[in-house]
C-alpha positions in Angstrom: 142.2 118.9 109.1 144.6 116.3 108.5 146.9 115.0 110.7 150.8 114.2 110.5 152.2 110.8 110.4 154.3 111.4 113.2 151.5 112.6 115.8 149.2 109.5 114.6 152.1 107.3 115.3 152.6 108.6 119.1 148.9 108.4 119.5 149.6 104.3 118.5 152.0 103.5 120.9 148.9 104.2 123.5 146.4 103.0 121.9 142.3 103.8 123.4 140.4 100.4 123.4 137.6 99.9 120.9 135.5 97.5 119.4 133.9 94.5 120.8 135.7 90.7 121.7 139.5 91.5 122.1 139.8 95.6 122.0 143.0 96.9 122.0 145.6 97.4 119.2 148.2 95.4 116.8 151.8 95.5 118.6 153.2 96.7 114.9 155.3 99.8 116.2 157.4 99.1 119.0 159.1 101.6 121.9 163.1 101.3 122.7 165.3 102.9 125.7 166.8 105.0 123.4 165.1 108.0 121.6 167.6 108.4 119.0 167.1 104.9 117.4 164.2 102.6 116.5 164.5 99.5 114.9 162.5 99.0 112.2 159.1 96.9 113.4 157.9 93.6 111.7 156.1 94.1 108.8 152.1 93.2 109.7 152.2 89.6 106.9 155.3 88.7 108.8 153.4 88.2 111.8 150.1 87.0 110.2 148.1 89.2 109.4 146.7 90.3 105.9 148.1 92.9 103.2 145.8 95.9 103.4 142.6 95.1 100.9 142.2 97.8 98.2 140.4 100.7 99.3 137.6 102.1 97.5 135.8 105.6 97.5 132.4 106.3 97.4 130.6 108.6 94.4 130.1 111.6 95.8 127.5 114.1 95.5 128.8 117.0 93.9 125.6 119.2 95.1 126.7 118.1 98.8 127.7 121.3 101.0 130.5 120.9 103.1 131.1 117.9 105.7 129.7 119.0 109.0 127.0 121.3 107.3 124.9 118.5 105.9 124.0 114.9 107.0 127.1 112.5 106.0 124.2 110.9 103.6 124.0 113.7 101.6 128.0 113.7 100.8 127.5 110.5 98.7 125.7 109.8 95.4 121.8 108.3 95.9 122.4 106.4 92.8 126.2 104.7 93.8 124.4 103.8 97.0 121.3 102.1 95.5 123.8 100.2 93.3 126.3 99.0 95.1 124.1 97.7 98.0 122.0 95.9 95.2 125.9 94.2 94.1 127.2 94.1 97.1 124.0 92.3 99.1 124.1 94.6 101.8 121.0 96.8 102.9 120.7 100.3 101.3 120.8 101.8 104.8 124.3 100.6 105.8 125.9 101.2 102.8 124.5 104.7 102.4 126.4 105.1 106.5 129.1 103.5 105.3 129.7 105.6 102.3 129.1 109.0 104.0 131.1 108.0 106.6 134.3 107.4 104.2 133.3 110.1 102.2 133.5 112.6 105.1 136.8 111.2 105.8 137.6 111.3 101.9 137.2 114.9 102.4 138.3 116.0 105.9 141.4 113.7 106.3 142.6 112.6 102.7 145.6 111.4 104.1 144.0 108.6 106.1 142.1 107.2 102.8 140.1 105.2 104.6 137.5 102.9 101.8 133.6 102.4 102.2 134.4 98.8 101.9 136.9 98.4 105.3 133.6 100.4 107.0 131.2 97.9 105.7 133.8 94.9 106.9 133.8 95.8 110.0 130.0 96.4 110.1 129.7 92.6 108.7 131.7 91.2 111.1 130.7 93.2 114.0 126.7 92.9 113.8 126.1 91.5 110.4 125.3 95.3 109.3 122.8 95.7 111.8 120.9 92.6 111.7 122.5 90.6 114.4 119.8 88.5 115.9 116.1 89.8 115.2 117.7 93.4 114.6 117.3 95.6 111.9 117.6 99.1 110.3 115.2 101.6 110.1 115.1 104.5 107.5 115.6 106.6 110.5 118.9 105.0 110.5 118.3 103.4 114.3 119.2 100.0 115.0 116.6 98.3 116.9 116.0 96.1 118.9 120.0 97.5 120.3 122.1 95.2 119.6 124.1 94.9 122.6 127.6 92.8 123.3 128.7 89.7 125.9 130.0 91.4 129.2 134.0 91.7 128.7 134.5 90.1 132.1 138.0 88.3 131.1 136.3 85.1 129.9 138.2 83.0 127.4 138.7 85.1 124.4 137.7 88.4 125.6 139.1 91.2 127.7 138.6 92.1 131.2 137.0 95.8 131.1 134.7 96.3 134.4 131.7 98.9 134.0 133.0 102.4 132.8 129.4 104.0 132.6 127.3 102.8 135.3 125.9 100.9 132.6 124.4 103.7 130.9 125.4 103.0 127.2 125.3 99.1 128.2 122.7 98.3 130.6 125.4 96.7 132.7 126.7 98.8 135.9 129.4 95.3 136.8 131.0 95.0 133.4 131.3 97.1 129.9 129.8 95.5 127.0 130.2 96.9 123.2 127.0 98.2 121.9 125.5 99.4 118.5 125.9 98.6 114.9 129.6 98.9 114.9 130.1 97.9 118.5 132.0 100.4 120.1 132.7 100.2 124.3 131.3 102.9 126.2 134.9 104.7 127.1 135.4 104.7 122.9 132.5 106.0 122.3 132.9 109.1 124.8 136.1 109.7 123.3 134.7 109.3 119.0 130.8 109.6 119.6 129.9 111.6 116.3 126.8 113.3 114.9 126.5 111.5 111.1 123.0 112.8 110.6 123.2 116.0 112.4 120.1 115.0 114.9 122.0 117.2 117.9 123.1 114.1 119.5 125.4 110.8 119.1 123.4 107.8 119.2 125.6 104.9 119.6 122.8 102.6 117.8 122.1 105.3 115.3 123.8 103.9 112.0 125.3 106.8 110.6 126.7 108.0 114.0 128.2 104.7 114.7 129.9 104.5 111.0 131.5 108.2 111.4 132.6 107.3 114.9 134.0 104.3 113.3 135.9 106.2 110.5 137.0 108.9 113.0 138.6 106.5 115.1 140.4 103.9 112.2 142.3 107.0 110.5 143.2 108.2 113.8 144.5 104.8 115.0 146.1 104.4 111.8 148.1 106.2 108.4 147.6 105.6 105.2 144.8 102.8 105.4 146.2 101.5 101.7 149.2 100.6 103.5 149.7 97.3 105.4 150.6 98.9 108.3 148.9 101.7 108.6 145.3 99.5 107.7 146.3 96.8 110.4 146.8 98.9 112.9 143.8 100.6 112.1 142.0 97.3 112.6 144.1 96.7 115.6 142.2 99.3 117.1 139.2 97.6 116.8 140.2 94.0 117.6 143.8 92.6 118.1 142.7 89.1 117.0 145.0 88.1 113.7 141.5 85.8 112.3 139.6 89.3 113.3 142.0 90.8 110.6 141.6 88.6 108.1 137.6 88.3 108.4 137.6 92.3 108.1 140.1 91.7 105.0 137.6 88.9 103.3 134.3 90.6 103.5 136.5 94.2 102.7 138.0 92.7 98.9 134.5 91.1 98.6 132.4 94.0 99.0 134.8 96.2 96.1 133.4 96.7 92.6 135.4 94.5 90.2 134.5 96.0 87.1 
């Protein structure tokens, strides 16, 4: 079901943490004594970071059932997918995540219109869509060997976040790491784990449970994800960093069809 404007923006002035090297959330709405008035906040390019890329929607597949009655796979058109990871240079098995993931949001949470293209962004800039160092995707969707993040122990560029799980997502019971494809941190992942390929489980290194958790949690951090706002606070969520923005941004207008 969709949610209002108004509740999503309450949820952003306390944001959850999430993502990997500087979790937390863009400071674009701000909080005043008074509860009657609220100056209007800076507008995200006045601060640096970028205009919200175009966002664009998968095919679907009109022979789909109903999101949350078949695999988020099976919401998207074979076809589209084969295409558009042959053009865009990413492997078949992300984008096929990617695109069920935005598609379930396409038809869950309109409002939110989230784009396979910030998904795949993020996945880029996050683990190099699942190949981060000798890793790689199996048709199971299952990202092995795990790809696994630096302890967030408060060293120069990263947040302090001591061990949340007992280092049962991570590995590590002193400090919590982000882990899987899309990199969430263990509290996140509690909070957004999803089930993409109806298995009976979340598994944060299984591809299309990572990129619905990942779509889950943008259009609840942010609005309307064509907006600059509502995108950059979406992408707050994930990473506060400006240059994390921007990299996002890049590999999001590269990855759209131009024709």
């Amino acid at each position: 079901m969709s949610q209002s404007t108004e509740q999503r923006r309450r949820r952003r002035l306390y944001p959850l943490l999430g993502g990997a090297a500087a979790a937390g959330v863009v400071v674009l709405v701000v909080q005043t004594c008074t509860a009657d008035t609220e100056p209007e906040p800076p507008h995200p390019t006045e601060l640096g970071y970028p205009p919200a890329p175009e966002q664009e929607s998968p095919a679907l597949n009109a022979e789909a059932g109903e999101p949350g009655e078949v695999p988020i796979t099976d919401l998207v058109d074979s076809q589209w997918v084969q295409d558009t990871a042959e053009r865009a240079q990413i492997p078949r098995r992300a984008v096929e995540a990617y695109a069920g993931a935005a598609a379930h949001a396409e038809l869950t949470d309109p409002d939110c219109q989230l784009g396979w293209n910030t998904l795949a962004g993020i996945g880029q800039v996050e683990s190099i869509h699942g190949a981060f160092g000798d890793s790689s995707i199996g048709e199971d969707g299952v990202v092995d060997p795990p790809i696994v993040g630096v302890p967030l122990d408060g060293s120069e560029g990263l947040m302090e976040i001591p061990d949340t799980d007992d280092g049962e997502l991570d590995g590590d019971d002193e400090w919590d790491r982000a882990v899987g494809p899309m990199q969430f941190i263990p509290t996140t992942w509690e909070l957004y784990g999803q089930d993409g390929n109806l298995s009976g489980e979340a598994n944060i290194h299984q591809y299309d449970d990572a990129a619905l958790a990942a779509a889950v949690y943008l259009c609840d951090s942010g609005d309307d994800l064509t907006d600059d706002r509502g995108w950059n606070d979406a992408i707050g969520a994930y990473n506060q960093s400006i240059e994390y923005a921007h990299d996002v941004a890049r590999y999001a207008e590269r990855y759209m069809d131009d024709e």
